[in-house]
C-alpha atoms as an extended CHARMM CRD file, in Angstrom:
* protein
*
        87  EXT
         1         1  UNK       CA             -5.0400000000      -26.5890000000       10.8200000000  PROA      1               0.0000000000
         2         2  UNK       CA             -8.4030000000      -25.0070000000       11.7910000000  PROA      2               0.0000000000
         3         3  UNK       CA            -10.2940000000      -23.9070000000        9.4240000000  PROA      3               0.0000000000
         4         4  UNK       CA            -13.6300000000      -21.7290000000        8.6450000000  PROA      4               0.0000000000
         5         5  UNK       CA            -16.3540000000      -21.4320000000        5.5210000000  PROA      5               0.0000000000
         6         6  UNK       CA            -17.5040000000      -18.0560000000        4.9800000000  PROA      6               0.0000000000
         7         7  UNK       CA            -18.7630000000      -15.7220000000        2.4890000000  PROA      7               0.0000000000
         8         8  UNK       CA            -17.0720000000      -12.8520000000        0.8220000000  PROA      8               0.0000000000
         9         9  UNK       CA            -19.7000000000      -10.0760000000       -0.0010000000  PROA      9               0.0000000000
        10        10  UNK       CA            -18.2500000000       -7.5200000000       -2.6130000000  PROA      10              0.0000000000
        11        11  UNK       CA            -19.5460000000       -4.2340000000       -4.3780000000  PROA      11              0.0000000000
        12        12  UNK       CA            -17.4700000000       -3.4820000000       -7.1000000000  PROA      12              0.0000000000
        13        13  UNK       CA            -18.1440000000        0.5940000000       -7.8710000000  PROA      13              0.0000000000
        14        14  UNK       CA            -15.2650000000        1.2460000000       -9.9520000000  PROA      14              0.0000000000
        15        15  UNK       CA            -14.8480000000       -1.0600000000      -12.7460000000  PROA      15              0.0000000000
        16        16  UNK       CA            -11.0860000000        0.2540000000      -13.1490000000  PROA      16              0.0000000000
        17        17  UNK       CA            -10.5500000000       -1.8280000000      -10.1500000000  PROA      17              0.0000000000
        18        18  UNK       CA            -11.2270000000       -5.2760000000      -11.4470000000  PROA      18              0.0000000000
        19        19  UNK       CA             -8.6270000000       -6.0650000000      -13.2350000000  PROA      19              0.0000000000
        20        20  UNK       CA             -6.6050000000       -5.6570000000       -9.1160000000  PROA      20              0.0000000000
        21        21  UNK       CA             -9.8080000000       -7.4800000000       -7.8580000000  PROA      21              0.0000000000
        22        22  UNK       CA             -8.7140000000      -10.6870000000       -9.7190000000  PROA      22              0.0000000000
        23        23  UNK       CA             -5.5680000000      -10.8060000000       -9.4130000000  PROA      23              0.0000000000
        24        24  UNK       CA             -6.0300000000      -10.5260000000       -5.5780000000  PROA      24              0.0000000000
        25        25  UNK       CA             -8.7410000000      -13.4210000000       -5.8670000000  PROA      25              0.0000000000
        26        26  UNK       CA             -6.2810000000      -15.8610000000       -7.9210000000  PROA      26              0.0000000000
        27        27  UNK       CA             -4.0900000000      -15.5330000000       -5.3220000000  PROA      27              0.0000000000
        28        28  UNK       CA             -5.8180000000      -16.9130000000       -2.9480000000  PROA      28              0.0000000000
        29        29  UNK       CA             -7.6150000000      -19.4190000000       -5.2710000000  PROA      29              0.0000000000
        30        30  UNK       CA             -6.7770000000      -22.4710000000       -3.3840000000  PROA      30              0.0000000000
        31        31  UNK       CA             -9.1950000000      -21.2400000000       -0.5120000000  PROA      31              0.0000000000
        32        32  UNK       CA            -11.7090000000      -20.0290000000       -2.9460000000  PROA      32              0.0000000000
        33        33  UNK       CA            -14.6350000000      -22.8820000000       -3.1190000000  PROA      33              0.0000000000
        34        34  UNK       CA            -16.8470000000      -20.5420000000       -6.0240000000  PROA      34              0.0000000000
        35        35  UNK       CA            -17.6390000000      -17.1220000000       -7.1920000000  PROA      35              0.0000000000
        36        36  UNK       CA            -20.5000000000      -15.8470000000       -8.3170000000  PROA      36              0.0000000000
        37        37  UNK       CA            -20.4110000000      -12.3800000000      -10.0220000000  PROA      37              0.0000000000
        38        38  UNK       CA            -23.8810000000      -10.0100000000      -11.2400000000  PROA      38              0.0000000000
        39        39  UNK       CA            -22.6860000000       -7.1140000000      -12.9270000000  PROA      39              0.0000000000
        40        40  UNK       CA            -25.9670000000       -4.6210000000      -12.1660000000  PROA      40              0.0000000000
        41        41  UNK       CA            -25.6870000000       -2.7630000000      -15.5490000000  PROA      41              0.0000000000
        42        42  UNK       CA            -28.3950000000       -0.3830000000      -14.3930000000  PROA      42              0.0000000000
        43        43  UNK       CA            -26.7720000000        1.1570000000      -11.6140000000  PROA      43              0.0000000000
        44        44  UNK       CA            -23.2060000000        0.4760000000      -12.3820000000  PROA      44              0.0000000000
        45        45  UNK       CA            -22.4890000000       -1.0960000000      -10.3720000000  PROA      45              0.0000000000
        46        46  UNK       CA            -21.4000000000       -5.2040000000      -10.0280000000  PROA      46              0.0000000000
        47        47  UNK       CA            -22.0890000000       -7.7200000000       -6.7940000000  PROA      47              0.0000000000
        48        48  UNK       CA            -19.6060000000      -10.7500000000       -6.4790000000  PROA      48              0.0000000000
        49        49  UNK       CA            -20.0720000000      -13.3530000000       -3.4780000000  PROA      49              0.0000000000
        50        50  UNK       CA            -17.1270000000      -15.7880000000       -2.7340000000  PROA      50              0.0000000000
        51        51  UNK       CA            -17.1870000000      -19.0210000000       -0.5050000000  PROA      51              0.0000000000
        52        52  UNK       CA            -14.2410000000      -19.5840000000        0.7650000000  PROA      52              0.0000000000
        53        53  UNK       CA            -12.6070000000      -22.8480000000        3.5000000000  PROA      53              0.0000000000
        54        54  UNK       CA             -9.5870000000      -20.7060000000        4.7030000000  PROA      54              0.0000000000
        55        55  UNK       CA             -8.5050000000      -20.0180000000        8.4510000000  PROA      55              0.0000000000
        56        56  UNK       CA             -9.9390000000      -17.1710000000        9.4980000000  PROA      56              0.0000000000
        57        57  UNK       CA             -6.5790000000      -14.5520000000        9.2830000000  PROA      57              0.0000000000
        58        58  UNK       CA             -6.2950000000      -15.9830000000        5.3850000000  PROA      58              0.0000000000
        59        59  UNK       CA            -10.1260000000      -14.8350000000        5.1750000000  PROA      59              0.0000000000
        60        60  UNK       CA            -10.0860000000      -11.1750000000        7.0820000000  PROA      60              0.0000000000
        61        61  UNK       CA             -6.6060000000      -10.8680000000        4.8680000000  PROA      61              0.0000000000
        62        62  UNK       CA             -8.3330000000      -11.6490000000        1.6020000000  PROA      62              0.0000000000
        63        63  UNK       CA            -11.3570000000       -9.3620000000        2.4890000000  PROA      63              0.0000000000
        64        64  UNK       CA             -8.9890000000       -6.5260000000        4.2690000000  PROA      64              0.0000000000
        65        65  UNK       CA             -6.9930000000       -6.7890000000        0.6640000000  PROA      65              0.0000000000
        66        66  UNK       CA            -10.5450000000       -6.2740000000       -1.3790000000  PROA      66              0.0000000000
        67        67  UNK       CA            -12.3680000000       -3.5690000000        0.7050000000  PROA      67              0.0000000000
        68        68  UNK       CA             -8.8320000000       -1.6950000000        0.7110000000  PROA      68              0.0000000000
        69        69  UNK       CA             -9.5800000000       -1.4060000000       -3.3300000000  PROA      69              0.0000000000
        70        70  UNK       CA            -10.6780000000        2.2330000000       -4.1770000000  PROA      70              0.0000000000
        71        71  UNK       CA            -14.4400000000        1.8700000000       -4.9860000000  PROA      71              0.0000000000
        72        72  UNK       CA            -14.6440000000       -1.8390000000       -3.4470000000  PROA      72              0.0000000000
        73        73  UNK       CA            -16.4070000000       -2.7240000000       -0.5100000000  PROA      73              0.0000000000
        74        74  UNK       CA            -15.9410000000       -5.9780000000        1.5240000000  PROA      74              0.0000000000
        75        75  UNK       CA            -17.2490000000       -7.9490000000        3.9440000000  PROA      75              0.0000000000
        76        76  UNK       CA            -16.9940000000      -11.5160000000        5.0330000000  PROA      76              0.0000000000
        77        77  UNK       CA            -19.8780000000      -13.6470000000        7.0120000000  PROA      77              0.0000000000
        78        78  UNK       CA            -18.3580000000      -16.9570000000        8.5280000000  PROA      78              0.0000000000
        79        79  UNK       CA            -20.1520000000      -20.1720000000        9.7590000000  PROA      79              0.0000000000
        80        80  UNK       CA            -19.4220000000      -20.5730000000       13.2270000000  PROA      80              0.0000000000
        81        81  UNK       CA            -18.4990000000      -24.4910000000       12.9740000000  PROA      81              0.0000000000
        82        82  UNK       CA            -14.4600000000      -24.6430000000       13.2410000000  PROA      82              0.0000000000
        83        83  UNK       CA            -12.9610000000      -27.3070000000       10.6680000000  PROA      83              0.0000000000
        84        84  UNK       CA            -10.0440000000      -29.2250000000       11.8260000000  PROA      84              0.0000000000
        85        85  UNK       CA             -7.8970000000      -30.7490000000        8.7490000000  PROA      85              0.0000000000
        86        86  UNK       CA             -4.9210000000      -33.5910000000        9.7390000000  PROA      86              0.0000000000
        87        87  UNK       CA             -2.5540000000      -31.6700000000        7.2790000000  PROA      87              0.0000000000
């Protein structure tokens, strides 16, 4: 199986979304490597990043399923080295 690291960037705008937000993200846990969330009390605002090792449909489905959130945005960044696992 081939597969990418990449980086989820997320703006979280609505807070009524979050509770949707993680649910999405625990189901696709096993390709999460870590999350790091800043809520940005200030402007209301809160900034998550995710690294993920998924192939690269799992990670445009995971961030398609998040930026489809009202008052999410989404976007991923991969690494452009191609992992090859022997499972």
């Amino acid at each position: 199986m081939e597969t990418r690291v990449a980086v989820i960037g997320i703006i979280v705008e609505n807070p009524e979304a979050t509770p949707r937000l993680n649910e999405i993200l625990h189901e696709y846990g096993n390709h999460i490597i870590g999350r790091m969330g800043i809520p940005y009390r200030q402007r209301g605002i809160s900034v998550i990043s995710i690294a993920v090792d998924a192939p690269q449909d799992v990670i445009s489905a995971l961030s398609g399923k998040l930026g489809r959130l009202e008052g999410v945005t989404a976007k991923a960044a991969y690494s452009n080295y191609i992992f090859h696992d022997e499972n």
